[in-house]
N, C-alpha and C positions, 0 to 999 in steps of 0.2 A: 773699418775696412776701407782701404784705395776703393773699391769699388764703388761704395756709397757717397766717399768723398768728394767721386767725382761727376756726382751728379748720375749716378746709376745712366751710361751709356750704352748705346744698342750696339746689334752686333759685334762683338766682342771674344773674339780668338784667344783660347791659354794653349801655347804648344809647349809640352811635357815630357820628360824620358816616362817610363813604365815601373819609377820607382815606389813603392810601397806607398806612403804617402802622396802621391795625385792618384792612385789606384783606389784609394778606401773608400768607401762606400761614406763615411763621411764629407768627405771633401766633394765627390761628386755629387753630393747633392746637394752640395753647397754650390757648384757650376750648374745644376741644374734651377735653381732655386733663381736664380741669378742669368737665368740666360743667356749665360757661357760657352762659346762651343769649344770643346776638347779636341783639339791637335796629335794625337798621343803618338810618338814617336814609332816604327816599327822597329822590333831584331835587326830585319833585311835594308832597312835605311840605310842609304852610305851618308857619312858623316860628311 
């Protein structure tokens, strides 16, 4: 994993649309795991 490779870095932003996949419950505990903080895009966001 980039994460590990790079010497496991603090504070560390993933900004995401709300697609299935960054939403799983797997994967967020993979950002959780990993002290990730999640960006996660809104509906109401203008582009």
């Amino acid at each position: 994993m980039v994460y590990e490779s790079q010497g496991k870095p603090q504070e560390v932003m993933f900004y995401s649309d709300q697609g299935s996949h960054y939403t799983s419950r797997k994967f967020r505990q993979l950002l959780s795991r990993c002290k990730i903080v999640d960006l996660m895009c809104q509906d109401d966001f203008a582009h």
